[in-house]
N, C-alpha and C positions, 0 to 999 in steps of 0.2 A: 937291077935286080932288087926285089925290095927283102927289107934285114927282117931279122927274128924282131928288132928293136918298134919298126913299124905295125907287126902282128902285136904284140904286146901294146902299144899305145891303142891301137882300136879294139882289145878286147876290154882295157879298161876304159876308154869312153861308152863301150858297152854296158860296165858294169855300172859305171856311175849315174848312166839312164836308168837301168833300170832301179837302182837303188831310190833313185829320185822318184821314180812312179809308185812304188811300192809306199814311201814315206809320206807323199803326197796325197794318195786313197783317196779319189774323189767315187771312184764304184770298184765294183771287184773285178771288172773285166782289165780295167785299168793296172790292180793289181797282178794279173794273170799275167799281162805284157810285160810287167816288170820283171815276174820270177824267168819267165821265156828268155828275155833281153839276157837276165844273167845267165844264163845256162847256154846260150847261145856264146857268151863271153867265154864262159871257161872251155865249150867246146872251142871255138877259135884258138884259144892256146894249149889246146892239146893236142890240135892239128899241128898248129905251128912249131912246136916242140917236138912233134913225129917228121916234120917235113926236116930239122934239122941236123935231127940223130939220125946217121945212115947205116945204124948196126940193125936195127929192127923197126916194124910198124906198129908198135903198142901204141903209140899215140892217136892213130886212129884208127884202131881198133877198137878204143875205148873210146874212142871220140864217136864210134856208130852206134853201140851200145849204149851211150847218152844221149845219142838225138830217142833214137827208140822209146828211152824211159821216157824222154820229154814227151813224147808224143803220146803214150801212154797218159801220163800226167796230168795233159791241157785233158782229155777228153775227159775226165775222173771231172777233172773241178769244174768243166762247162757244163759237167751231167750236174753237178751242186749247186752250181751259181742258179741254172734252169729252175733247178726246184724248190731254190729258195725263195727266186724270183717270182713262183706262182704263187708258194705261201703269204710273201712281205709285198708283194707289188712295187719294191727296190731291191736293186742291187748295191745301196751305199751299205759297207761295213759300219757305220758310224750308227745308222737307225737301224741297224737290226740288233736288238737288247737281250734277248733269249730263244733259243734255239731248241730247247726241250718239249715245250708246249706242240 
């Protein structure tokens, strides 16, 4: 059977990806994966933390409630990256200098 111990060690090899992609920015789709990878981590341990406690199912309940917003979320920033992407002809955060023009 595997332990609470195991769900927690791959939510944080999860988290430490994503932190890594995020820090790394080489374009913004890259970053996108990043923020997913972490929110995918913390749902895994709110799962795991719901599979544990056997008085109630809050853990994933909230863990459905957070895939939802995630989902909501990517499609918001792939609608931003698209049209930033038409404006700049990249997607690096690094060459895009201002945003107001």
């Amino acid at each position: 059977m595997i332990s609470l111990t195991d769900f927690l060690l791959v939510g944080a090899l999860l988290f430490c990806t994503g932190i890594y992609m995020i820090v790394s920015k080489r374009n913004s789709i890259q970053v996108l994966i990043g923020i997913e990878l972490m929110l995918n981590a913390a749902i895994l341990n709110l799962v795991a933390f719901g599979k544990y406690d056997k008085l109630n199912n809050g853990g994933q309940v909230f863990a459905l409630f957070a895939i939802v917003l995630a989902a909501a979320t990517t499609a918001v920033a792939l609608a931003i990256v698209l049209n930033v992407y038409r404006r700049y002809k990249t997607i690096d955060p690094d060459e895009i200098k201002n945003l107001r023009d």
